[in-house]
DODO-114931 format. One record per residue (C-alpha): residue in three letters; z, y, x. Coordinates in steps of 0.2 Angstrom, whole numbers, padded with zeros to 4 digits, always signed. Layout:
ALAZYX/...
This chain:
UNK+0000+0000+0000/UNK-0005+0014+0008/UNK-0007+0035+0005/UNK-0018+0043-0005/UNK-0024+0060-0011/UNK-0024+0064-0031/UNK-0023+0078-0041/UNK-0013+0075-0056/UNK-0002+0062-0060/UNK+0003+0055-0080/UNK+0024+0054-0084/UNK+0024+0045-0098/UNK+0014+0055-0109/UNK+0014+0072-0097/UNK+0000+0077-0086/UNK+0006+0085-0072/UNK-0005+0095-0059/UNK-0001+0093-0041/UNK-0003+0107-0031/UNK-0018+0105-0019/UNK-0018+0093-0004/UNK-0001+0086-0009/UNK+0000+0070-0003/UNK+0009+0056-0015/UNK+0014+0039-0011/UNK+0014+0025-0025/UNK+0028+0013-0028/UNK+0023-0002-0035/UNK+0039-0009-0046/UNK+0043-0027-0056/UNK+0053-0024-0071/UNK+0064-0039-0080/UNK+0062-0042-0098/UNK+0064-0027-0106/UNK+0076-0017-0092/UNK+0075+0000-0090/UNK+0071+0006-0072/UNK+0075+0025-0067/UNK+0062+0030-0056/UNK+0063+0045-0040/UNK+0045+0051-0035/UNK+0045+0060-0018/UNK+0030+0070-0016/UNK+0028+0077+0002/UNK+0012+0089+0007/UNK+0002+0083+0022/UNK+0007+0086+0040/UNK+0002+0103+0049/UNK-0008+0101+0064/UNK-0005+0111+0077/UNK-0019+0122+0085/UNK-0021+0125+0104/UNK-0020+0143+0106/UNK-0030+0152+0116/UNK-0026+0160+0133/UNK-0022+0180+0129/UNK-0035+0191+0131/UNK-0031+0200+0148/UNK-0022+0185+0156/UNK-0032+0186+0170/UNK-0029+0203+0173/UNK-0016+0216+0175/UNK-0014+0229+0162/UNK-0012+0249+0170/UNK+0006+0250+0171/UNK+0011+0233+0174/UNK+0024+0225+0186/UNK+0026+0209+0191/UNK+0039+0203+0192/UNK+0044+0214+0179/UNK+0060+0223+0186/UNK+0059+0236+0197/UNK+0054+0235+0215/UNK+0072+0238+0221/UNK+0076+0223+0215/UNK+0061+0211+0218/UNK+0056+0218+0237/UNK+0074+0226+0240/UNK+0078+0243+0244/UNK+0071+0250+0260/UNK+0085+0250+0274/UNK+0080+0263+0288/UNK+0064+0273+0288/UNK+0052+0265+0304/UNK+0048+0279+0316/UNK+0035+0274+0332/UNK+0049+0278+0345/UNK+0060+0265+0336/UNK+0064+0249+0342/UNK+0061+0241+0325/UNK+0041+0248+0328/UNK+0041+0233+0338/UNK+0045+0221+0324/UNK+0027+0227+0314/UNK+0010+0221+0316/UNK-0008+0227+0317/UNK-0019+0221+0307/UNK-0038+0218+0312/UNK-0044+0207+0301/UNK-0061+0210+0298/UNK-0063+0208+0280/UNK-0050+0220+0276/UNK-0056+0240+0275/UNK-0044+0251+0282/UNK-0045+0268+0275/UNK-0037+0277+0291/UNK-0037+0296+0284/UNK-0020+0299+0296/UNK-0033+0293+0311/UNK-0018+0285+0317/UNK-0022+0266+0311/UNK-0005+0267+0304/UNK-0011+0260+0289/UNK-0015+0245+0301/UNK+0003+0242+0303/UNK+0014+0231+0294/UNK+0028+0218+0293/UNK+0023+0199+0297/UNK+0026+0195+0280/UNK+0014+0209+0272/UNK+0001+0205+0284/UNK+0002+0188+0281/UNK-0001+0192+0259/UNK-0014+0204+0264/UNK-0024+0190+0273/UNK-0022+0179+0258/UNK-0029+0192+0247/UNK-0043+0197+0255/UNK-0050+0179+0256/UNK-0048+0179+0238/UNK-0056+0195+0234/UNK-0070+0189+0245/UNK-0072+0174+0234/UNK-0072+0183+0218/UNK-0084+0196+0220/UNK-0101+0196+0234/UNK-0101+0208+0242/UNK-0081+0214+0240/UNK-0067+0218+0252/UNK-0052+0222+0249/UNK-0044+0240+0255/UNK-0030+0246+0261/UNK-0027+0265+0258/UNK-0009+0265+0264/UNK+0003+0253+0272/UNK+0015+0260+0286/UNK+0019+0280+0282/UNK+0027+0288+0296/UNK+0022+0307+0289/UNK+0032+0306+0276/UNK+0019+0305+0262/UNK+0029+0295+0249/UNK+0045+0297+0239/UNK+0061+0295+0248/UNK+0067+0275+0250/UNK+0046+0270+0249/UNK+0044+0253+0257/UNK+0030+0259+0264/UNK+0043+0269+0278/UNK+0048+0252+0282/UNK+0029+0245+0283/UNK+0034+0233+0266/UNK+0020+0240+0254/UNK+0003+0244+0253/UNK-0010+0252+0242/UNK-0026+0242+0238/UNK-0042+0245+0230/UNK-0059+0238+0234/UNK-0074+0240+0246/UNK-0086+0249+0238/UNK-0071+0260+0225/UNK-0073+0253+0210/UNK-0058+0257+0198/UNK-0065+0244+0185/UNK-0058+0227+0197/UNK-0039+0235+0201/UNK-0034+0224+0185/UNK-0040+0210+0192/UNK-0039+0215+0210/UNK-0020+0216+0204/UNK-0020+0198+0197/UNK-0024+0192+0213/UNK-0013+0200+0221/UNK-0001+0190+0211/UNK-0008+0175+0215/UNK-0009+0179+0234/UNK+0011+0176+0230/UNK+0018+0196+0235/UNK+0034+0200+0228/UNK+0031+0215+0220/UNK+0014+0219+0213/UNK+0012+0235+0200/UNK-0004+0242+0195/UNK+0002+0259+0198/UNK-0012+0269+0192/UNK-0030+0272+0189/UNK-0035+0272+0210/UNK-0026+0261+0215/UNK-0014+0245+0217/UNK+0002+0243+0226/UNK+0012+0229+0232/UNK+0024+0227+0242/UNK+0036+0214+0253/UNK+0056+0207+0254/UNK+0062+0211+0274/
């Protein structure tokens, strides 16, 4: 005995309607003599099936205004210890960076925005193979890094060589949301599409 679909069922002499697609069940009963039987009818609607959804639209891109991790970068890189001056002995704990499918912007004609922690250098590598990959002809660009002229607001992570601006080689404004997806998947601590020019991201110590 199985399920089956139906539309109305008879009560004695009641016709009664059934919503649609409710789903009964028969029971099939012997009765003795002349025995009176009281019946209970359970009618239960079909199960739900549940649909995939679709991936949001946007998932693959960042959004203007975006951070990830969502907190702010304080708290996901850490707060900036001691500004790095040249004459300092922590100069000597950053990098250059020469890789060749990077574009340095260099406006200080310094190539401090060459210069950067081990750890940045090492996400910055990472992103510009991926950038690379996603569009011929694409490098990623770094318009700041290290700042030893004091360009940024007090307790920047870019005094401490821990965060960098990135856009692409040629501009085009309409990659950052992705170009800041990648980032995030190039694994920086801290990415936040800043603005409409440009990315930033930035490093723990």
């Amino acid at each position: 005995m199985g399920s089956e679909n139906i539309t109305a069922v008879r009560i004695g002499k009641e016709r009664v309607v059934l919503e649609e697609d409710t789903t009964v069940v028969p029971i099939e009963l012997e009765l003795a003599g002349s025995s009176t039987v009281e019946l209970t009818l359970t009618v239960a609607a079909p199960p739900v099936m549940e649909v995939a959804q679709a991936p949001a639209v946007g998932a693959s891109r960042l959004t203007l205004g975006q951070k990830v991790p969502a907190k702010p970068e304080g708290v996901a890189s850490g707060a900036i210890f001691k500004p790095i001056k040249r004459t300092d002995a922590a100069f000597a704990t950053l990098v250059r960076n020469d890789n060749s499918d990077i574009v340095f912007k260099n406006e200080e004609g310094t190539s401090a925005d060459r210069m950067m922690t081990p750890k940045l250098k090492v996400k910055l590598d990472a992103l510009a193979v991926l950038v690379k990959a996603e569009w011929a002809g694409t490098k990623l660009r770094v318009t700041e890094a290290w700042d030893e002229q004091g360009e940024h607001a007090a307790g920047s992570l870019h005094y401490e060589g821990r965060a960098a601006d990135l856009t692409t080689a040629p501009l085009d404004n309409a990659k950052l949301g992705r170009l800041g997806r990648l980032a995030v998947d190039a694994g920086f601590d801290w990415v936040f599409y800043e603005n409409a020019v440009h990315v930033h991201v930035s490093m723990k110590k």
